[in-house]
BALOBA-1460 file (C-alpha; in Angstrom, 3 decimals):
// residues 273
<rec num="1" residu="x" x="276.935" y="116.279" z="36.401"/>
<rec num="2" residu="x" x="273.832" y="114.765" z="37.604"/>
<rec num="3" residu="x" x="273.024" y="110.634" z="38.356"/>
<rec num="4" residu="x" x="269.636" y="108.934" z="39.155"/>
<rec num="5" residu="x" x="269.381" y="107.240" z="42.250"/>
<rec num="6" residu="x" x="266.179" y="105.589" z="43.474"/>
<rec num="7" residu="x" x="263.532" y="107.424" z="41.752"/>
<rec num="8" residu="x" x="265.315" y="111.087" z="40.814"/>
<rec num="9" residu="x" x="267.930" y="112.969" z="39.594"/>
<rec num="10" residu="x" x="270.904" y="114.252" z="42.229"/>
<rec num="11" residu="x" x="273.985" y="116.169" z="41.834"/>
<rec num="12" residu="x" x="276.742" y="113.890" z="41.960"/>
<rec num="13" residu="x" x="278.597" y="115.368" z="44.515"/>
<rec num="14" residu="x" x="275.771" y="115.053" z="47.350"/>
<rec num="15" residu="x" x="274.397" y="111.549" z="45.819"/>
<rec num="16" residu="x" x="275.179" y="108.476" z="48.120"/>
<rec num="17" residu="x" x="274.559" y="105.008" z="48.736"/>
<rec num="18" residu="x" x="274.261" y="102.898" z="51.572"/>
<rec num="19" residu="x" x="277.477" y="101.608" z="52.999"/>
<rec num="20" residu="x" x="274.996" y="99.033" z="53.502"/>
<rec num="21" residu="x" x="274.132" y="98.524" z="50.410"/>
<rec num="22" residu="x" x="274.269" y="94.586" z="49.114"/>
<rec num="23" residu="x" x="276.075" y="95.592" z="45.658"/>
<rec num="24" residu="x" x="278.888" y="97.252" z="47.570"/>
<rec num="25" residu="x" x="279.100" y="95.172" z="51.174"/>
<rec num="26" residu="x" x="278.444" y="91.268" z="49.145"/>
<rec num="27" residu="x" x="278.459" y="92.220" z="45.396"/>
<rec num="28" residu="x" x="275.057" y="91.706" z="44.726"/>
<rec num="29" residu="x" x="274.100" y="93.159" z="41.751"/>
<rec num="30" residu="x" x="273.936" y="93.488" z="38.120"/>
<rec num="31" residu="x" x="274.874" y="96.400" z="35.300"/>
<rec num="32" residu="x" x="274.563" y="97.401" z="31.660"/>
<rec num="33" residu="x" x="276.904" y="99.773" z="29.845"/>
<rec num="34" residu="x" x="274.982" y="101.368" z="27.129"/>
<rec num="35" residu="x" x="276.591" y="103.767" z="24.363"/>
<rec num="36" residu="x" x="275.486" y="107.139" z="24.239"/>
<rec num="37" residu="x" x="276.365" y="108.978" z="20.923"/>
<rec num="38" residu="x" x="275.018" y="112.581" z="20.893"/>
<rec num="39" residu="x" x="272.639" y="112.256" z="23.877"/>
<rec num="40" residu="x" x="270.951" y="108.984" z="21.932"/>
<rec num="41" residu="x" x="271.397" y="105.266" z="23.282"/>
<rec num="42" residu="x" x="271.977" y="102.616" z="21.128"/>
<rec num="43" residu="x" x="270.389" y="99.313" z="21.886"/>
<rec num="44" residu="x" x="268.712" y="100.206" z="24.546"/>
<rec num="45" residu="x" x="266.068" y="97.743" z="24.303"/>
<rec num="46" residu="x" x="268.381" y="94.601" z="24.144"/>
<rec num="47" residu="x" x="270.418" y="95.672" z="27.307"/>
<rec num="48" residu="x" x="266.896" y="96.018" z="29.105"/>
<rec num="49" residu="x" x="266.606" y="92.749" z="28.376"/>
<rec num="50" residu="x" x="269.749" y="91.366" z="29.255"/>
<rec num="51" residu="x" x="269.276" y="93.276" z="32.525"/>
<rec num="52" residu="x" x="266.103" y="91.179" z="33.476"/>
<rec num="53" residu="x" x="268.016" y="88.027" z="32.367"/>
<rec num="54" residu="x" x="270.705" y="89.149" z="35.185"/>
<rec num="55" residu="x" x="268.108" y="89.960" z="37.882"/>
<rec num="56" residu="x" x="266.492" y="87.382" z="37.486"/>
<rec num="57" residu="x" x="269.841" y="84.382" z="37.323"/>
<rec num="58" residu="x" x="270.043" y="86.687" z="40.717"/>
<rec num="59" residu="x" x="266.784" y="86.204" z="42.356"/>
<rec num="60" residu="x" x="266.115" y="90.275" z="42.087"/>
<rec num="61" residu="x" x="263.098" y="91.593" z="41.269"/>
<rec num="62" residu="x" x="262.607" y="92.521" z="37.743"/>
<rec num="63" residu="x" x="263.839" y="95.973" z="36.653"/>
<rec num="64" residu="x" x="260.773" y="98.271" z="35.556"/>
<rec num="65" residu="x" x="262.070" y="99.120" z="32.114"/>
<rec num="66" residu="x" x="259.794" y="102.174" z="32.381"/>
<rec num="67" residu="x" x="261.815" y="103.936" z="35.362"/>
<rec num="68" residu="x" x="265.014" y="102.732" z="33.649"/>
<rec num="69" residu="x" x="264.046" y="104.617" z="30.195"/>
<rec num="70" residu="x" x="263.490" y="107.757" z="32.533"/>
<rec num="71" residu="x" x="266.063" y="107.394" z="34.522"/>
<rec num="72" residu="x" x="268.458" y="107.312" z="31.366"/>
<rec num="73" residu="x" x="266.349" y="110.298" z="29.446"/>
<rec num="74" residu="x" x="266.707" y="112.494" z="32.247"/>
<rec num="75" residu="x" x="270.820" y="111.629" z="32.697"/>
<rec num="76" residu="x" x="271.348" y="111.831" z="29.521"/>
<rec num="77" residu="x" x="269.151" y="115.558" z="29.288"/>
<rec num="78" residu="x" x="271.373" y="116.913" z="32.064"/>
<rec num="79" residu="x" x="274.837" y="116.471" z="30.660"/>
<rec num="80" residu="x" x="275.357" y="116.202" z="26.980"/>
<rec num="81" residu="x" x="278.153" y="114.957" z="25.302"/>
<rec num="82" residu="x" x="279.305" y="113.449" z="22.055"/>
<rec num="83" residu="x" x="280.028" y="110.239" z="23.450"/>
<rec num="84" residu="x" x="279.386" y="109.085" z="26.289"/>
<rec num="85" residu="x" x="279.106" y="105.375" z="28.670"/>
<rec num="86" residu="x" x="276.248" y="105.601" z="30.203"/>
<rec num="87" residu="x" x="276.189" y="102.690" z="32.966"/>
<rec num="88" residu="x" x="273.195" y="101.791" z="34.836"/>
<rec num="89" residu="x" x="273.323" y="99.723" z="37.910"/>
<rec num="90" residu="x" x="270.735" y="97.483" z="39.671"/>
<rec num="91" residu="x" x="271.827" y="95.790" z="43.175"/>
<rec num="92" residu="x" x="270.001" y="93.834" z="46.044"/>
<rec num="93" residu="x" x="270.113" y="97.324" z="47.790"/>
<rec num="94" residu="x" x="270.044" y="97.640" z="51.949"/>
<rec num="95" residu="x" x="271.111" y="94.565" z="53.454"/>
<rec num="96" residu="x" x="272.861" y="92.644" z="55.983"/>
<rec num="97" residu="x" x="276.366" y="92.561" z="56.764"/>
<rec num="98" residu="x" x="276.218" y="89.249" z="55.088"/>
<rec num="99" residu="x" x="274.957" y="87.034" z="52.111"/>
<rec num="100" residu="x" x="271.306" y="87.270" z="53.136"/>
<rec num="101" residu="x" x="269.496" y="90.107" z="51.459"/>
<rec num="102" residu="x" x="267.234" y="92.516" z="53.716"/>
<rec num="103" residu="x" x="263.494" y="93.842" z="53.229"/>
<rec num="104" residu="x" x="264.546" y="97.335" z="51.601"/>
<rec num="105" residu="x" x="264.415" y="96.630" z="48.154"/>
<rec num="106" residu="x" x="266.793" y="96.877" z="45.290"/>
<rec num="107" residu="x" x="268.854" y="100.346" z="44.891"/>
<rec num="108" residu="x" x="268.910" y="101.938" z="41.009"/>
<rec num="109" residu="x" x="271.554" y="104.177" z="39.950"/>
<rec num="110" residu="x" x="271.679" y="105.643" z="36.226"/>
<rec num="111" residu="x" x="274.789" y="107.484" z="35.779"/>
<rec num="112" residu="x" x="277.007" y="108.664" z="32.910"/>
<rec num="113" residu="x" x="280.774" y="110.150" z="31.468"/>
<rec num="114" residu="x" x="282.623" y="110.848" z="28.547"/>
<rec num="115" residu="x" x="284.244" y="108.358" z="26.612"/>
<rec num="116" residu="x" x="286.660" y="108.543" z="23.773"/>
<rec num="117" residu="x" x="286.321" y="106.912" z="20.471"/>
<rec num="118" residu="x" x="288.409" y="103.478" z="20.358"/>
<rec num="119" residu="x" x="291.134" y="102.909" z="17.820"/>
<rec num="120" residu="x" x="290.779" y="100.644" z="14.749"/>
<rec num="121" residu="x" x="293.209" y="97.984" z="16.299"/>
<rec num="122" residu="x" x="294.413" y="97.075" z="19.938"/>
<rec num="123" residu="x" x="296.726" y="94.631" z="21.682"/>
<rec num="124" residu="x" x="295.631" y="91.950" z="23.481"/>
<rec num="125" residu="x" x="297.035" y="89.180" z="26.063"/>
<rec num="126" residu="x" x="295.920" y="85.867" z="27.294"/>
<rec num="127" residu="x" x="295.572" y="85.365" z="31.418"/>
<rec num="128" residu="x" x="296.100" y="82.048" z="33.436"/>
<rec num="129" residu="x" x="292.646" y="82.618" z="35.333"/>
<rec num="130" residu="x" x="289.598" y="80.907" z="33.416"/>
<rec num="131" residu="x" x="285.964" y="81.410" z="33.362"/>
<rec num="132" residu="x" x="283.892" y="78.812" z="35.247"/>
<rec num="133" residu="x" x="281.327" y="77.590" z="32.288"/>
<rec num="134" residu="x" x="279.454" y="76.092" z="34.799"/>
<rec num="135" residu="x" x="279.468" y="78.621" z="37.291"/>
<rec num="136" residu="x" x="276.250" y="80.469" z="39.522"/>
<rec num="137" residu="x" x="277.164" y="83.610" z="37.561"/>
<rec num="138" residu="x" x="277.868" y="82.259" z="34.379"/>
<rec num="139" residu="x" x="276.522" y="84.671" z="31.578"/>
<rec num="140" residu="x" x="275.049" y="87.165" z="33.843"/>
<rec num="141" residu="x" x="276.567" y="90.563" z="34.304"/>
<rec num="142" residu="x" x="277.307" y="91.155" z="37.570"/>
<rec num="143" residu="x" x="278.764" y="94.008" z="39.588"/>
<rec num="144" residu="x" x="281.588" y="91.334" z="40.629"/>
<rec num="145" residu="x" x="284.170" y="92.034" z="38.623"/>
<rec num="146" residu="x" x="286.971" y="91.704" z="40.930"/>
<rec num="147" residu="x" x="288.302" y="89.264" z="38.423"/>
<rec num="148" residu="x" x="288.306" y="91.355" z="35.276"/>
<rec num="149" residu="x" x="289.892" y="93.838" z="37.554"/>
<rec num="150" residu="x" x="292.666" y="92.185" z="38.197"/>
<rec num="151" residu="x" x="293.056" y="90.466" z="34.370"/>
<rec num="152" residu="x" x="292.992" y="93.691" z="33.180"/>
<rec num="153" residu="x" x="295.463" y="95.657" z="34.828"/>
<rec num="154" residu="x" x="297.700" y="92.762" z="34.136"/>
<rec num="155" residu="x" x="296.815" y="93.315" z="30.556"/>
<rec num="156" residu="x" x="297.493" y="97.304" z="31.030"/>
<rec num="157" residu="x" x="301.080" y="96.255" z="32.605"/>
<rec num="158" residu="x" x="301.940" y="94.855" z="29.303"/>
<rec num="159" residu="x" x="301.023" y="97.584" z="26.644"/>
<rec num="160" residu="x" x="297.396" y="96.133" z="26.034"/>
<rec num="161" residu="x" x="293.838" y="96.855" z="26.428"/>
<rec num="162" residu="x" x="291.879" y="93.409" z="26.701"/>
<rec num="163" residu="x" x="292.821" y="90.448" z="28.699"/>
<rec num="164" residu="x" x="291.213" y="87.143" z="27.236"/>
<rec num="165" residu="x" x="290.519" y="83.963" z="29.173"/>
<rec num="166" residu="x" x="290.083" y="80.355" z="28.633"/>
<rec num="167" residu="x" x="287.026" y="78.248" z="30.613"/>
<rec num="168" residu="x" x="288.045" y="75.230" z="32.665"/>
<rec num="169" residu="x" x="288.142" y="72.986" z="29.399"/>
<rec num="170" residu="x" x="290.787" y="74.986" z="27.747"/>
<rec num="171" residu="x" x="288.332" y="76.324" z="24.836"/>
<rec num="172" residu="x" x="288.648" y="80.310" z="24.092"/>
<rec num="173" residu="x" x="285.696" y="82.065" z="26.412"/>
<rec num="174" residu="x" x="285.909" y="86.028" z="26.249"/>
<rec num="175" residu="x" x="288.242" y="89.133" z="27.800"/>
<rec num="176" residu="x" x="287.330" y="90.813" z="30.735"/>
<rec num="177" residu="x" x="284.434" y="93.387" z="28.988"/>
<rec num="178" residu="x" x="284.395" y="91.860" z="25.500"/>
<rec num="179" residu="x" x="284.049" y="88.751" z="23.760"/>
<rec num="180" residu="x" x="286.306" y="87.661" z="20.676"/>
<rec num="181" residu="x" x="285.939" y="86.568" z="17.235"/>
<rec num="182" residu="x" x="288.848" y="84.711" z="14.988"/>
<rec num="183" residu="x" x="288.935" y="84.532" z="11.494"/>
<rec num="184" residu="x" x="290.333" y="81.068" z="10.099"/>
<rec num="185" residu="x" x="290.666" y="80.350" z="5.995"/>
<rec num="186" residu="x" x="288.046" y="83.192" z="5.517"/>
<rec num="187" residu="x" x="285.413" y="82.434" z="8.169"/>
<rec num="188" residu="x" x="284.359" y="83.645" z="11.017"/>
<rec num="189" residu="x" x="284.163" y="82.490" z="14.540"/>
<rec num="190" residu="x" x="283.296" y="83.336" z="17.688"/>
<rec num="191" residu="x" x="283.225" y="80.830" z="20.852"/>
<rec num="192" residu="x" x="279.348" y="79.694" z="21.802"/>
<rec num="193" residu="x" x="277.836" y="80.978" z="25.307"/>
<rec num="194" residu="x" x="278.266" y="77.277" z="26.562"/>
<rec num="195" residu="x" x="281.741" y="78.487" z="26.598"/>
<rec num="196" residu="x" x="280.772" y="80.419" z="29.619"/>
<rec num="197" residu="x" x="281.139" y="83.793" z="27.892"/>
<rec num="198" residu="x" x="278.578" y="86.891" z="28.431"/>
<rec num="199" residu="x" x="276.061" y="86.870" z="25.679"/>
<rec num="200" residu="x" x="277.039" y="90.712" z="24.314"/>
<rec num="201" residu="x" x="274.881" y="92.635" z="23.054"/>
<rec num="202" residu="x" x="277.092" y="93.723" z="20.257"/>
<rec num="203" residu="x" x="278.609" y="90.169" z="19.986"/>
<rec num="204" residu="x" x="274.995" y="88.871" z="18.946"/>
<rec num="205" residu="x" x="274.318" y="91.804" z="16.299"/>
<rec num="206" residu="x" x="278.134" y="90.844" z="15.143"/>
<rec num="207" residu="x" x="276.811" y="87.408" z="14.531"/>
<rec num="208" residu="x" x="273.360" y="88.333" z="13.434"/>
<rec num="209" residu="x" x="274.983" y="91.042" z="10.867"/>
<rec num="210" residu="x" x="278.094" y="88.634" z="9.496"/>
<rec num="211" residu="x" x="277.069" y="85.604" z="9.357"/>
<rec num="212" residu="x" x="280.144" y="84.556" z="12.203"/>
<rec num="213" residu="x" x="279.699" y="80.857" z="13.659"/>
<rec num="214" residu="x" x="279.299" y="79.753" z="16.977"/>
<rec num="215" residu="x" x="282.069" y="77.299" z="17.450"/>
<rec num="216" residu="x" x="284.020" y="75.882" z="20.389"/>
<rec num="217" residu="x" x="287.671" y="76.865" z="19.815"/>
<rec num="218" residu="x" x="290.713" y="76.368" z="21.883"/>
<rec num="219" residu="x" x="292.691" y="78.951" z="23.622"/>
<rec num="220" residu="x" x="295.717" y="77.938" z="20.955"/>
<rec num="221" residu="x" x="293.498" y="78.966" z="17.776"/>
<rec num="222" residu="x" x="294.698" y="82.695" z="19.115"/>
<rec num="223" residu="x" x="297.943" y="81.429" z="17.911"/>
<rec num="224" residu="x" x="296.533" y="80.442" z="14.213"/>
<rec num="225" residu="x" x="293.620" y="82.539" z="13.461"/>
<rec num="226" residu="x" x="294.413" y="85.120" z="9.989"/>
<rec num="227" residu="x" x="292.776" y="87.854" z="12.110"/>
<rec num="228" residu="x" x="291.295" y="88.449" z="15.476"/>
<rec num="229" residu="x" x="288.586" y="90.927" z="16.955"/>
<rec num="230" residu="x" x="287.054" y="92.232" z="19.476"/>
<rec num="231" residu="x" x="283.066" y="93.231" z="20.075"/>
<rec num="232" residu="x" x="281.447" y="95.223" z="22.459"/>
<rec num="233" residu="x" x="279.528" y="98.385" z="23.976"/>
<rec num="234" residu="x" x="282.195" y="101.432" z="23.105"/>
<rec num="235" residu="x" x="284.746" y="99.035" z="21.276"/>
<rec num="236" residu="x" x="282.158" y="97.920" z="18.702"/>
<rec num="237" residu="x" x="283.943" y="95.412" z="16.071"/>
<rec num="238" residu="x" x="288.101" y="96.300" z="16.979"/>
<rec num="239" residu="x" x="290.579" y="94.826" z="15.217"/>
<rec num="240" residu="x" x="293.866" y="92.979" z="17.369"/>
<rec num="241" residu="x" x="297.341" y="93.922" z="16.075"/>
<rec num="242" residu="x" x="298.959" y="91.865" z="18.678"/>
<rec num="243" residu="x" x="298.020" y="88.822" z="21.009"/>
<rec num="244" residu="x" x="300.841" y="88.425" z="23.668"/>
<rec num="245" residu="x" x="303.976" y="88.034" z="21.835"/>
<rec num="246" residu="x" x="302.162" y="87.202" z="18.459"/>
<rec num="247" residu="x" x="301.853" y="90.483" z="15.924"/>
<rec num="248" residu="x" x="299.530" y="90.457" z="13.214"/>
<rec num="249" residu="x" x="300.278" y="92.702" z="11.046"/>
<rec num="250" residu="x" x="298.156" y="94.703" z="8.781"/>
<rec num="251" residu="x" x="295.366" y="94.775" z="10.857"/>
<rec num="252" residu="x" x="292.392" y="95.127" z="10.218"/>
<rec num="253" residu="x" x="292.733" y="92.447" z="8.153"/>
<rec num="254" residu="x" x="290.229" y="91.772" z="5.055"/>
<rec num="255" residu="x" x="287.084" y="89.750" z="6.917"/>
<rec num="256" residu="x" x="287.652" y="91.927" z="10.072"/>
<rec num="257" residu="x" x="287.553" y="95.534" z="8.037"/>
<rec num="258" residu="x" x="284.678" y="94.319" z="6.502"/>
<rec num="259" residu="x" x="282.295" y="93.928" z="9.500"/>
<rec num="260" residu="x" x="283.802" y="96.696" z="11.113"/>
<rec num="261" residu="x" x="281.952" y="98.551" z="8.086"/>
<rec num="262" residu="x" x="279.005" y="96.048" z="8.174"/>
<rec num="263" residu="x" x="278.583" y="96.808" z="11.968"/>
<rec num="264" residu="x" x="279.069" y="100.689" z="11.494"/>
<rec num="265" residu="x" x="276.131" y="100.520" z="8.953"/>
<rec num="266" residu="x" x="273.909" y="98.825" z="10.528"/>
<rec num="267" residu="x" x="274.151" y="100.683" z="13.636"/>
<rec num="268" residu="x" x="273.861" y="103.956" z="12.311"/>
<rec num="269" residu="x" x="270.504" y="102.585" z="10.259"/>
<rec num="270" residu="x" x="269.006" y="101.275" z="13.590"/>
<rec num="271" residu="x" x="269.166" y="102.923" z="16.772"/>
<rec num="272" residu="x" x="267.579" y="100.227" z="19.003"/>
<rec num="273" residu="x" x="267.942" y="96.837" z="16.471"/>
């Protein structure tokens, strides 16, 4: 297994970074998870995109999507797989024992492993934490995940595989690496990115592909909606059997099935839509 780091490919057993480095000593720094299916990525282009957006609601210098393409060619070249998550990582690189960057530049690592194809359905739960809507981070991706870390092993603890969380106004945001969609008398909805949630790459196609609204929706519609589902990198559209207590059975239901389908279509028509 090999990983890019700062301009080349190393074996991962002799790669390193900086103890020093920003991402690992303050946080500072920003990923994309991209889904590799038979050593090709899908979407590529939109999560270079959404990478600049996150360097620059950072202050970091802009990724050069150039070296990025390489860096995820040449990964991907030295370890094939069917499927794989293919993660690449962007932080503030050498700095300070503190908040204040230093003059070394930002650090790239490219890296990749296997992954496993997801199941039609999962189980969800909801968390007391919310999502600050208003927050410095707010719809960036960020290597400070501390919080999803801990709303998802809660979520683990009780037989599921997403966590979901309000914002601080009570309205349904996202989970901890998806966002979520509810299906009410036949329609589809999905909360807006005022809400605070991370605009997904997969969430927008979702939209783009189904026609799904934008609408601000309580945390309580998860106890109402006909169906619920999930979006995003390696889940793609997943149907939920079960939010906390609440089962919904039959899952995936009608609307949900369908852009399951719609989504898989799509996709496999357009490798980088």
């Amino acid at each position: 297994m090999k990983i890019w780091l700062d301009g080349g490919l190393q074996d991962i057993e002799t790669a390193r970074v900086s103890v020093f480095d920003h991402g690992l000593t303050v946080g500072d720094g920003i990923f994309e998870t991209v889904k590799a299916v038979d050593g090709r990525l899908f979407a590529l282009t939109r999560h270079l995109d959404r990478l600049t957006l996150s360097a620059r609601g950072l202050g970091l210098p802009d990724p050069d999507h150039d070296e990025v393409r390489r860096a995820c060619a040449a990964v991907l070249d030295a370890s094939p797989m069917p499927l794989g998550r293919l993660r690449i990582t962007y932080t503030g690189g050498h700095g300070p024992l503190g908040s204040d960057r230093g003059e070394h530049g930002p650090t790239l690592v490219v890296a990749l492993g296997e992954s496993a194809p997801r199941p039609d359905s999962t189980a969800v739960i909801t968390v007391p934490w919310t999502r600050n809507e208003r927050g410095a981070l707010t719809g960036l991706k960020t290597t400070s995940y501390a919080e999803n870390v801990v709303a998802l092993a809660r979520a683990r603890a009780d037989g599921a595989s997403e966590a979901l969380f309000a914002n601080t106004v009570g309205q349904l945001c996202e989970g901890t690496g998806s966002n979520v969609f509810v299906v009410l008398d036949g329609e589809i909805h999905t909360p807006p990115l005022a809400s605070g949630c991370l605009a997904g790459i997969t969430r927008a196609l979702t939209v783009e592909w189904t026609g799904a609204r934008e609408t601000d929706l309580p945390l309580d519609v998860l106890e109402r909606a006909d169906e619920v589902f999930l979006t995003s990198t390696l889940r793609d559209v997943q149907a939920v059997h079960r939010v906390d207590a609440r089962e919904l059975p039959g899952a995936p239901g009608p609307v949900t099935a369908k852009a399951m389908r719609i989504f898989e279509e799509r996709a496999g028509d357009d490798l980088d839509p």
